[in-house]
Structures are given as structure tokens and as C-alpha cells.
C-alpha positions in Angstrom: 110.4 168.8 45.9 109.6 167.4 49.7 106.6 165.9 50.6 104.9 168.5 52.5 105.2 170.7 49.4 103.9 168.2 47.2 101.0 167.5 49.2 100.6 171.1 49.5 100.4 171.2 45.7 97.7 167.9 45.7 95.7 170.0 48.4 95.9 173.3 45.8 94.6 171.2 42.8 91.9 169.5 44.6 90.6 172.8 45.7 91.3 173.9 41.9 89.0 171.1 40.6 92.0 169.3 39.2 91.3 165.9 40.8 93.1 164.3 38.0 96.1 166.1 38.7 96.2 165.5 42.0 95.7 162.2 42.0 98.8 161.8 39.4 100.6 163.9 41.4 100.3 161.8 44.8 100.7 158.6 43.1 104.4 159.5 42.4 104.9 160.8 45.8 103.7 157.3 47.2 106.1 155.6 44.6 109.0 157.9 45.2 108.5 157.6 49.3 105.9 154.0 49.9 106.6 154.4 54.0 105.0 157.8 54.2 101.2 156.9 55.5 99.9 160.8 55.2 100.7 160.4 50.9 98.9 157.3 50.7 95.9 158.6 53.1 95.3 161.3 50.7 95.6 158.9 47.6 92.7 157.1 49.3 90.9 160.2 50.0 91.6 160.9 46.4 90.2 158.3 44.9 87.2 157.8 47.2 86.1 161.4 45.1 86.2 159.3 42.0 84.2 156.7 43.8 86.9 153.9 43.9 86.8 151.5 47.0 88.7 149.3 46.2 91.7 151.7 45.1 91.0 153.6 48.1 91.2 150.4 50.8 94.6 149.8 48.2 95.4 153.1 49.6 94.5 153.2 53.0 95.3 149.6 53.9 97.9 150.4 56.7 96.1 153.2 58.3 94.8 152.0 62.2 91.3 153.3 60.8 90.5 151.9 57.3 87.4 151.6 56.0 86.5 147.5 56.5 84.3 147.9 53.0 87.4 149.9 51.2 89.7 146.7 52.6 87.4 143.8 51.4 87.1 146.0 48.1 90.5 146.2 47.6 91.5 142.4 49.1 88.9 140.8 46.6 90.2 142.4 43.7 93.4 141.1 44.9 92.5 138.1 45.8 96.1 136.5 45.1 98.5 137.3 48.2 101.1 137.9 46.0 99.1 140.2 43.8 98.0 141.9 46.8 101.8 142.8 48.1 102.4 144.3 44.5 99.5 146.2 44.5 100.6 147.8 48.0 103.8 148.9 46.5 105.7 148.7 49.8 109.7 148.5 49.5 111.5 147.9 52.0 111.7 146.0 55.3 108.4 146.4 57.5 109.8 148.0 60.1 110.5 151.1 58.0 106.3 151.5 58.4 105.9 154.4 61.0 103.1 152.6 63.2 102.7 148.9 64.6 99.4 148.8 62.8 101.3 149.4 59.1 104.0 146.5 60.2 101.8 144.5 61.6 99.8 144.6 58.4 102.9 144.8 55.9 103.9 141.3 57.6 100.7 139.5 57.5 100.6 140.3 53.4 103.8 138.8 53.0 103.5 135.9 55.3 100.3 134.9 53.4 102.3 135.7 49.8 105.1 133.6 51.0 102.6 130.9 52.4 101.1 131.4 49.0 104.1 130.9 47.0 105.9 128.2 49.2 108.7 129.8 49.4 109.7 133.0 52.2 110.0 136.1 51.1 112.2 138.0 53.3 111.8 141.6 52.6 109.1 144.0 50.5 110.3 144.3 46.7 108.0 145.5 43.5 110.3 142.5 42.1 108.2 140.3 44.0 107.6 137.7 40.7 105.6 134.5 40.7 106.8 131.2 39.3 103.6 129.6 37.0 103.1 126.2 37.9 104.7 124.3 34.9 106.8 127.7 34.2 109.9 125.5 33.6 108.6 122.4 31.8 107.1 125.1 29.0 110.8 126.6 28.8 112.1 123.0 28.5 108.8 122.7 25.4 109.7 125.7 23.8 113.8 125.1 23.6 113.1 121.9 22.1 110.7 123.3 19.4 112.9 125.8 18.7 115.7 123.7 18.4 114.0 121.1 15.8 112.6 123.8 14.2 116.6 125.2 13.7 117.5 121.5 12.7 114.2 121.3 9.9 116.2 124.4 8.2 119.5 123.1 9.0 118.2 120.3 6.9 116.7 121.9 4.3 119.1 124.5 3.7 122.0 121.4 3.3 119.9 119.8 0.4 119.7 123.1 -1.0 123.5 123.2 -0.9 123.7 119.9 -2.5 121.0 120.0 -5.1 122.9 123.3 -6.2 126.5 121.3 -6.1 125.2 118.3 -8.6 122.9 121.2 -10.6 126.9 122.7 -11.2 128.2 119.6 -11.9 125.7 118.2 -14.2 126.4 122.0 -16.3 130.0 121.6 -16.4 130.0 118.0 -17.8 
């Protein structure tokens, strides 16, 4: 199905009353095609019907003429940068954005996630992961507690093994 006929199809249930529908409906269009800025318009418009600023400044965050109280909606809930460039769902390099205002936007997210995470991140990915601080000295805990806990039944499972061998012994004699 192409876009125009999907949004065609949004436009039909929202005149239809199915608002749920069509919301559902232009979510997958902005995840099947993140650079088209007339899908994630009507996603905003969509959910600024259920009453939803901050998912409708999530929505409209690369169009030239957001709503400022939609964009401090949506940028407080995602007050991490990272979190924020997830919760844009952009793929891709920036320049793939149809408008100077969408790149320009696009790159000041991910300048401020890769400022956040000290470390660049090149281009837009939903991969886009987070290191905990600490994340590897709790791998290095947990492989050591699991590996005394496979030596405690190591252990117990040789004494076993020997307490049946002189159990046998003692019988035959």
C-alpha cells in the first residue's frame, strides 16, 4: 500500500469515528517510512484528538511550525537525549529529512545524545543502546557468582560421588 493511500485510509477512519484505527494505522506508516513529515504530521494531529501533547510534539518535532508547548511536552518526558532520539524513531542519515528544519533538528538530537553518551554517534538507528554506568563491572559480579556457585555444586556433587564409592565398599566387605 503507498502512503498517499494509507493516509487516505487514516483520513476515511477519522471521518468514520475510528480514531483508534487511525492512529494504529499511521503509526506503521511512520515506522515503515520515518522520513515522510506529512505521516508524522497527521500522527500529531492524531493524537492531539486524544489530548496528548507530549505524543503530539513526539510527532511533530521536525515540522518548521511545531507547537513550542507540544515540544517542551514531549522533550520533558524525554528528558534523556538518548531517550529522546529513540522516541523520534528516525533511521537513517539526516540528510534523508526533506527540509533544513527536520535536519537541522535530527542533528541537534543526536549531537546532544552523543554529547550525552560520550561517545559519537554517526548516523540515526532504533539500535541506538545505552551503556549503564557500571554495566560491565556487574557482568564481571554476576560471572563470578555464577561461576562459584557452579564450583559449590561441583563440590557437592564430588562428595556425593565419594560418600556413594566408600557406602559400596563398606557393603561389599
Amino acid at each position: 500500500m503507498t502512503v498517499e493511500t494509507t493516509l487516505a485510509k487514516a483520513d476515511a477512519d477519522l471521518r468514520a469515528g475510528r480514531t483508534p484505527v487511525a492512529r494504529q494505522r499511521l503509526r506503521g506508516l511512520v515506522g515503515s517510512c520515518p522520513a515522510d513529515l506529512t505521516a508524522r504530521r497527521r500522527l500529531a494531529e492524531v493524537y492531539r484528538l486524544y489530548g496528548e501533547p507530549a505524543e503530539a510534539g513526539r510527532w511533530a518535532y521536525l515540522d518548521e511550525d511545531r507547537d513550542p508547548a507540544e515540544t517542551a511536552a514531549f522533550e520533558a518526558r524525554y528528558a534523556d537525549p538518548v531517550e529522546r532520539m529513540l522516541a523520534l524513531a528516525w533511521r537513517g542519515p539526516e540528510a534523508g529529512a526533506a527540509t533544513a528544519t527536520a535536519r537541522a533538528r535530527l542533528a541537534e538530537v543526536r549531537e546532544a545524545a552523543s554529547a550525552h553518551l560520550g561517545r559519537p554517534i554517526d548516523v540515526w538507528s532504533v539500535q541506538v543502546t545505552r551503556r549503564p554506568a557500571g554495566a560491565e563491572e556487574q557482568k564481571d559480579r554476576t560471572e563470578t557468582l555464577f561461576c562459584a556457585g557452579f564450583a559449590v555444586i561441583g563440590l557437592f556433587l564430588l562428595g556425593l560421588t565419594v560418600l556413594g564409592a566408600v557406602t559400596a565398599v563398606g557393603w561389599l566387605l
